[in-house]
Each structure stands twice: as C-alpha cells, then as structure tokens.
N, C-alpha and C positions, 0 to 999 in steps of 0.2 A: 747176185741172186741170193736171195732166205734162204738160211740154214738151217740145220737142228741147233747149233753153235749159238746162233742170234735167237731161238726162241727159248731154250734155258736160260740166255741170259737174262733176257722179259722174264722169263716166271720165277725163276729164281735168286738171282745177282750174281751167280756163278758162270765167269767165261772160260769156257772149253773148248783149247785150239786144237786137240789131238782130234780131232772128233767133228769132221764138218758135212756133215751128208746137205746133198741138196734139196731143199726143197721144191718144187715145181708148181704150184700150185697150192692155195687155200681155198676150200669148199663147207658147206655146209651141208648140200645136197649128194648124197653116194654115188648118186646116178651122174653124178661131171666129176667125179673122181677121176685122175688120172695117175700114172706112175711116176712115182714119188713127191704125192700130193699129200696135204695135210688134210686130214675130214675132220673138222669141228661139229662132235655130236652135242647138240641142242635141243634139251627137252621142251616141247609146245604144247599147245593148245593139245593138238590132234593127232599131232608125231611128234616120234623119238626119236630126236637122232641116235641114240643108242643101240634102238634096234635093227641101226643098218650098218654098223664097225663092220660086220662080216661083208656087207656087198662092196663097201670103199675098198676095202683091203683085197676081194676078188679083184674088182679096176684096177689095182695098182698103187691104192693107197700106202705110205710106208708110215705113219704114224697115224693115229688117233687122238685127239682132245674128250678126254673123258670128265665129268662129275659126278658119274653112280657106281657104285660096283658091279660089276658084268660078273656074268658066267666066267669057270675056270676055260684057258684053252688060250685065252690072250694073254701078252704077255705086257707087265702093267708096271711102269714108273713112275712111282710115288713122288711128286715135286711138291707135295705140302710140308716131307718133311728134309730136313738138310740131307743131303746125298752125303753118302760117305768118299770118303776121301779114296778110295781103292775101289769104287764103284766100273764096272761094263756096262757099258749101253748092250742091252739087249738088239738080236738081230732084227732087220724090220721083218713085217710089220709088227709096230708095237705101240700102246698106248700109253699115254700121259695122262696121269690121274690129277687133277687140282682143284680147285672146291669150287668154283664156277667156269663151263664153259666159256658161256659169253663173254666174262668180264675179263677170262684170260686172253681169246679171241684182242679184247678192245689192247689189254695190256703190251701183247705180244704188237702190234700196231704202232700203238704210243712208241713204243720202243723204238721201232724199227723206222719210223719217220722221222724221229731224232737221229739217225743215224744217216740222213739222205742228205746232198744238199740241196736238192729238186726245189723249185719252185712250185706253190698252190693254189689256183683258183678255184674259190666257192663262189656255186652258184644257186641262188635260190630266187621264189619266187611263189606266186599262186600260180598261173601260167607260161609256159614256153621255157622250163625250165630244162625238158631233154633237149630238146630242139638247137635252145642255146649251148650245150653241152656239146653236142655233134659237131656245132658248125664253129665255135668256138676253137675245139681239139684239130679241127680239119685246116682251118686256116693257121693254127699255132705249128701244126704238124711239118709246113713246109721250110721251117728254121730249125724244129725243137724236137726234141724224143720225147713225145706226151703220151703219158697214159691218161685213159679214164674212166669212170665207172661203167660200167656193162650194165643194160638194161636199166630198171630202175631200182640199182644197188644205191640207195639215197641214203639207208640209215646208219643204227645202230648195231649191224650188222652188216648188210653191205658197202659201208663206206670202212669201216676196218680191214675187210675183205681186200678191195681194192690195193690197199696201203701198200698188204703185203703183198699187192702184184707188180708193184713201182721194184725196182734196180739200183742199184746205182749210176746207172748208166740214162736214169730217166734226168730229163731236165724242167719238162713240168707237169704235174697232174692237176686235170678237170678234174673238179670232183663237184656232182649237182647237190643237195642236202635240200633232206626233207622235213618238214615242219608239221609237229603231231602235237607237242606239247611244251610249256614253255620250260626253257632251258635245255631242248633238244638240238636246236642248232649252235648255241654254246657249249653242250658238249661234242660234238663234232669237230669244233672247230679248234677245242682243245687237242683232240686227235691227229688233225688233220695241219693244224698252224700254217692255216692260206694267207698268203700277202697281197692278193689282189679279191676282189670281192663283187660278185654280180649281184644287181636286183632287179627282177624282168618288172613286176606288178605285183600289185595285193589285190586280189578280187574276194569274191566271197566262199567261195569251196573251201571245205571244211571249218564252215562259221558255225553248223551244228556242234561240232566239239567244242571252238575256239570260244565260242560265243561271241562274235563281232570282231569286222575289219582292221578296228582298233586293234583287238586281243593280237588278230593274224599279222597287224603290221609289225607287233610290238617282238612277237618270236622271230619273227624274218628280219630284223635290225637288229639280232644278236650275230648275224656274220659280220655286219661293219661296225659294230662295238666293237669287237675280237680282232680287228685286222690291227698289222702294227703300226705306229706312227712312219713309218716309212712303206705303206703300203699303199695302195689303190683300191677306194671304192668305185664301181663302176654304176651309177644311179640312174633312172629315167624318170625324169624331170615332169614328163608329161604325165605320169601318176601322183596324185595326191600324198599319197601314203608312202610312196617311196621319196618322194621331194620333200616329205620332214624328218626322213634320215640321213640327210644331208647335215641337220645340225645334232643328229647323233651319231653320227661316224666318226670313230679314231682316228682315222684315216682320209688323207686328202681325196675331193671327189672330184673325178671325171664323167659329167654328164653328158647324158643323150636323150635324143627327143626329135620330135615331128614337129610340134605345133610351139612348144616354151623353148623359150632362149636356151641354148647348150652349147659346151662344149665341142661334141658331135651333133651334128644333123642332118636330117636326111629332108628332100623337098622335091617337088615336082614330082610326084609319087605318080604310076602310071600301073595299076594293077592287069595283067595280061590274062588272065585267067588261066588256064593250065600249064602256059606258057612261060610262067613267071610273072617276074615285076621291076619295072625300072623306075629310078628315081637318081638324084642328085645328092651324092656324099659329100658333106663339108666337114672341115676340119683345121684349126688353126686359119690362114688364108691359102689354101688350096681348096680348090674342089673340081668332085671328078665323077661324070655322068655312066651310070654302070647298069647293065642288066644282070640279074641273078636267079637261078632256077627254081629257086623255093616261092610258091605261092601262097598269094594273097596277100594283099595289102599289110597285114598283120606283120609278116617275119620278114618287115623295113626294120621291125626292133631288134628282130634275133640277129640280122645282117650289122646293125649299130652295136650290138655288144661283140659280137666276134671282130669288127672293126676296132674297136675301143682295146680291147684285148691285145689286139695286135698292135698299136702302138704304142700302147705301157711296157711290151715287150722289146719295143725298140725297132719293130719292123716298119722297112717303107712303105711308100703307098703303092707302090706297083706291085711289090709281094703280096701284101694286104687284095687290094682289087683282084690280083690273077688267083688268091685262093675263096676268094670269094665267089667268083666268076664261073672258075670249076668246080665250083662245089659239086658233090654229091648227095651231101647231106638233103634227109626234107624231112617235111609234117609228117607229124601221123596219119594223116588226111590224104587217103590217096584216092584215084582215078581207075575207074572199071569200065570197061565200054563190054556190055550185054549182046548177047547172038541177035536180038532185033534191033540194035545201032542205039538203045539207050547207053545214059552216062549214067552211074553211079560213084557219087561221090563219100566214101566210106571214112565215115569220122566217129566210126564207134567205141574207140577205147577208154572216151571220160567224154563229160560235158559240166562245165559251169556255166553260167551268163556268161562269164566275157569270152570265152572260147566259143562260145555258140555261137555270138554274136557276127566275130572273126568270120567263122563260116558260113555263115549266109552273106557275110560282104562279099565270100569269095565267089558264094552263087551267082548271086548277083552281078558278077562279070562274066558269067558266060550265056554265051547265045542257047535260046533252045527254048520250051516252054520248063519252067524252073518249077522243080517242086521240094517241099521240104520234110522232109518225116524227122518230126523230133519227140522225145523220152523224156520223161521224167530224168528230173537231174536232183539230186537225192547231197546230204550233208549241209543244203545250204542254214538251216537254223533259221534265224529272225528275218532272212532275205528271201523267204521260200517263194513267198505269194511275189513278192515289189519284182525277185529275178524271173521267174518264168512268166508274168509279165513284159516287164521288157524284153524278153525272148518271141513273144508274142507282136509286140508292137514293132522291132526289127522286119521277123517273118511276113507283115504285113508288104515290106515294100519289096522285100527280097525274092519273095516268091508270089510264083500264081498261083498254086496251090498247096495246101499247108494237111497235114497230114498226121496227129497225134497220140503219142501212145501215154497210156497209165494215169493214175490219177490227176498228179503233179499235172503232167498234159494238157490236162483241159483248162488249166489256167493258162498255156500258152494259147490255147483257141481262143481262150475271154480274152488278150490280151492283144489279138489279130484284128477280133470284129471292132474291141471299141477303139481302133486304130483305122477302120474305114475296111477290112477285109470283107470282101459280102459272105454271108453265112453261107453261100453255095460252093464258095473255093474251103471252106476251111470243114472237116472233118474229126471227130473224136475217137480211136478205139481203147480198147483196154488190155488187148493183148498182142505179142509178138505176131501171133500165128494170123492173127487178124489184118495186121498189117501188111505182112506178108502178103495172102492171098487179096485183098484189094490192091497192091502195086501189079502183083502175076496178069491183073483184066484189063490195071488200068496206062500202064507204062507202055509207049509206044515212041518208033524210029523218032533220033533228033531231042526225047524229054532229057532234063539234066537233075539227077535227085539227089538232096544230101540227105543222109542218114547220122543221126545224133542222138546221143542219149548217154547217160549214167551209164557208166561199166556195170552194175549191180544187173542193170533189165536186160543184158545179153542184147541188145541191137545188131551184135554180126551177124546173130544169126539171120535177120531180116536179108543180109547182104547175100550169104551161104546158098541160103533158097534162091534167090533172085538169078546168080551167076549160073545156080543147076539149071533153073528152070524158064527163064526167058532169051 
C-alpha cells in the first residue's frame, strides 16, 4: 500500500523508513475523502480545492497536498525546501506545502509506478473506450489482480489518481486515456508505461477542438508509439484510421476485425436485441461459437479487444469464453420498460455519429413500433452537417418514427427525408420539455424508444419524466 514514506520520496528524494503511515486512498474531491486518505487540493476554474482541507480532514483525511498558503490552525510541511535532518513529522492531519498541486499529484504517480511490477494496458479511442475498460478488467480479473480506473478518471488527473490505487500486490492495471490535446496521451503514457495498448476507433467527437480525424487519429497513435518493443498493440483493422497505426506502432500488432482480415475475428454476427449477441470467435486455427450479454451488434468489438487481452496475457480459450460469457459488464445504453408496457432505451450520456449510429442498429433489432428521439450532438467541428446527416439517413431505416431535438436536430430530420423518411414520421422540436410532453400523448403498450443526444442538452431528463409519468 502508498505511504507517507513513498510520497516524500516523489516530492523530495528523501527516503524515510522510520516513518511509514499508510495511505488509503488519493482524492481530489473532500467529499470521497476517507480515513487516512490523501486530498489533493486543486485550484479550478470554479473551486478550490483549498477551500475544502477542513471538510477532507473532518472524513478522515490525514494529509493534504497543498500550493497556497492557508489560514493559521493547519499544520504545514514545507517540502520546497530541504527538511532538516532532526525534523518530526507533525501529527495528522497535516499538509504538504509544494509549488504545484497537480504536478506533485502526477510526480508522486510517476514514482510510485516505477516502483510496481504490475503490468498496463492503455486503452484509447473516440468510442467504446469505458465499455472496453470494463469488460477488459472483468475478463483479465479471473487470472489477474487488476485494478482500474473508476469512472471516467481518463486524465491528467485521474489517471495519476488511479496509479496510486495499484499495490503492490496488483498484477495489472486498465487504464482508459483520454485525448484533449496533442501530447496528452504521451503524457500519460509516460506516467502510466503500458505494455499492451488498445485502439477501439476514431470517429469524429471532439473534431471541434482537434480539427479533423486526421488531428484525432494522430493523438490516439501516441499510445502505440509509446508502447515498448516487447509490447502489444491491440488494433482494429476494420477502422481506417486505426489500420494506419499499424505502421506507426513500436510495438508488434495484434488485430481485430469483423469485415478485414485479422488476427482476431469475429463472424456470423447474430444481434439478439436486449438479449445480447452471438457470433463466431476466431483466433489462430480455433474457433468457438459464443453468446455474450452486452448488446448490439457494435460491442462484437468490445467482446474482440477483451478477447485479444486475454491472450497476450497468456489465458486459454475456455477462461477467455467463460469470462466473457459471464460478463456483467454493459453499455451505457440501458432498458426501461414504462407503467404502459413501453421500452425505453436510454443512451443519454454522449452522442457522436458513430455511437449513434450503433444505436439505432441496436433499435432496429427489436420488435415493436421503433421510435428514435435524438439531440444535437455538439464538438463535432467540420463534420457537423456530413454527421448528423448520416444520423439522419441511419434513422430513416431504423426507425418509424424519428423524433428531434435542438438545432443540430433538424439536420438529422433533413437527413431522414432525403433518405425516403415521409415527412409525416419525422418531427422537429427545440426543446427538452417539448419532447417530453409529445412522447407523455404519444408512447403507447409494445412502442420501443431510443433516447440520444449530447450530454451538454440534458436528454435524461427526457427519460426522468417518462419513467415519473407514463
């Protein structure tokens, strides 16, 4: 377990055996402080971490990462400048003064992963990057002691987080990594020194910042530039953008794919609708016919990288299948069945084209009259109009009736009709509430509705109301 011992030694170069208090935890937030946890206060945008040392330290906190001067009353270890040699650690709680929170945060990290022998996969992508995380960890889980990142601790912050929740006792950490800007998944992976390396896809979410799939492919190929010559990139073949980081990888690849020749493959795909999806796993010369609980067509890939995982790790194929099998793991994309026997299918937490996409395939397999409510999907940049078109022209076969909110929106409606949609199935609104109360009149026993849009337009709460009130 993290010490006080191991993180002076990060911030300072001074090892202090007399003196090993445990750590239990690293947090940023006061409020998951727990006893004898570290609270890394981080000044933001909007909060301080500073201004919550007193509520960590109520939870149980027993040190602080500090970079302001606080009020008198705390009790404050100077690590900018050499400790004297005759120095007491004050009793907790107490804080650590040093000149940047974060970058002591990343310091204290770096350190302490150099001290593990744990194995690391990075996992990046534009979609299916928790998903792959999950089912990844869950299948590795049943050989290995993996940790992995919680929620969507992907960055500069939460991926050092994480670091410090590995052991020594860990054998491998998931770790997902997020792509904002270029040189951010190189630094991460400095941090992090994964030897095995995921690429789900490059789609176009966040082309607003990036400025083009190119810009997106070129950051998310700095985990398999990074990996070591004796490592594993794990590529899918059937993306573009990811099958020309094939000839930029350090690292030998292991492909996978539905449709292009691969290493891994998966065939006779059999989408079940809520029920799952079966299909036929190859690999080498075996192959072995399997159903899995994760739905829709789409997470055949997430099912190929948690496979592919599992035998760079050396697992057979019976471990491999039986933890695939039992997964638990799924989408964000869940099932609600309504007091009048509608289906609500709730995929509100993000939307880009291809994730959207995804989800109307998945409509599309279930029986019932199919309806689609979808949202503006926001970041896309130079792909705004060509993606929620193609969202539109999807919507056309997927569903019978199409259903739009916000601006953006109504270019998936232009994009339904001049796909043969007759203008009487396809509708435009501009607001949450709007949407709402026309599903309240018009959702009835047996309809199946996917709900999608940008996290930014609040689309749960389309779902909130639905569940009060039909």
């Amino acid at each position: 377990m993290y010490t006080l011992a191991d993180l002076l030694d990060a911030l300072t170069g001074r090892k202090i055996d007399a003196h090993r208090m445990l750590i239990s935890d690293a947090v940023i937030d006061s409020r998951q402080a727990i006893p004898a946890s570290l609270f890394i206060a981080i000044p933001g945008e909007r909060v301080d971490g500073h201004d919550y040392i007193s509520n960590a330290f109520d939870r149980g906190a027993h040190i602080a990462l500090i970079e302001k001067d606080i009020p008198t009353g705390f009790r404050v270890l100077d690590t900018r400048f050499p400790l004297p040699p005759d120095f007491k650690f004050p009793e907790p709680p107490f804080c650590l003064r040093v000149q940047n929170s974060l970058q002591a945060l990343q310091q204290a990290a770096s350190h302490w992963r150099r001290q593990l022998s744990a194995e690391v996969v990075g996992i990046t992508g534009s979609v299916g990057k928790s998903t792959t995380k999950e089912l990844v960890s869950e299948v590795l889980s049943g050989n290995f002691a993996v940790v992995k990142n919680p929620g969507n601790y992907n960055n500069e912050i939460g991926l050092p987080l994480t670091i410090l929740r590995m052991t020594r006792a860990t054998q491998i950490a998931v770790l997902e990594m997020g792509f904002y800007v270029p040189g951010e998944i190189k630094f991460l992976c400095d941090l992090a020194l994964p030897r095995v390396g995921i690429v789900t896809n490059i789609g176009t979410v966040h082309a607003e910042r990036a400025g083009s799939q190119e810009s997106i492919a070129k950051g998310k190929a700095e985990l398999v530039e990074n990996l070591p010559k004796g490592g594993t990139a794990i590529l899918n073949v059937d993306d573009p953008w990811v099958r020309w980081m094939v000839d930029h990888s350090n690292a030998p690849v292991l492909s996978y794919g539905t449709e292009t020749p691969a290493d891994i493959m998966a065939s006779e795909i059999q989408g079940l609708g809520l029920n799952g999806v079966e299909f036929t796993l190859s690999y080498k010369d075996h192959s072995h016919r399997l159903k899995v609980p994760l739905i829709g067509r789409h997470s055949v890939n997430t099912v190929l990288r948690a496979a592919a995982a599992g035998f760079t790790f050396g697992m057979s194929w019976d471990e491999i299948v039986d933890g695939l099998q039992s997964s638990t793991a799924q989408l964000r994309l869940t099932g609600i069945h309504t007091r009048n026997g509608a289906m609500v299918l709730d995929d509100t937490y993000n939307a880009s084209p291809e994730s959207t996409i995804a989800a109307l395939d998945l409509l599309s397999e279930i029986p019932g009259r199919r309806i689609a409510v979808l949202g503006d999907m926001l970041e896309l940049g130079p792909y705004e109009e060509s993606g929620h078109l193609r969202v539109g022209e999807k919507a056309s076969s997927a569903a019978e009736q199409l259903v739009t909110v916000g601006t953006r929106g109504r270019i998936i409606a232009q994009g339904a009709r001049a796909s043969g949609m007759p203008a009487s199935s396809v509708i435009s609104l501009d607001t949450i509430s709007e949407a709402t109360d026309y599903l309240k009149f018009k959702l009835n026993e047996g309809d199946v509705v996917l709900i999608k849009g940008s996290h930014g337009l609040r689309m749960d709460r389309i779902v909130t109301e639905i569940e009060a009130s039909i």
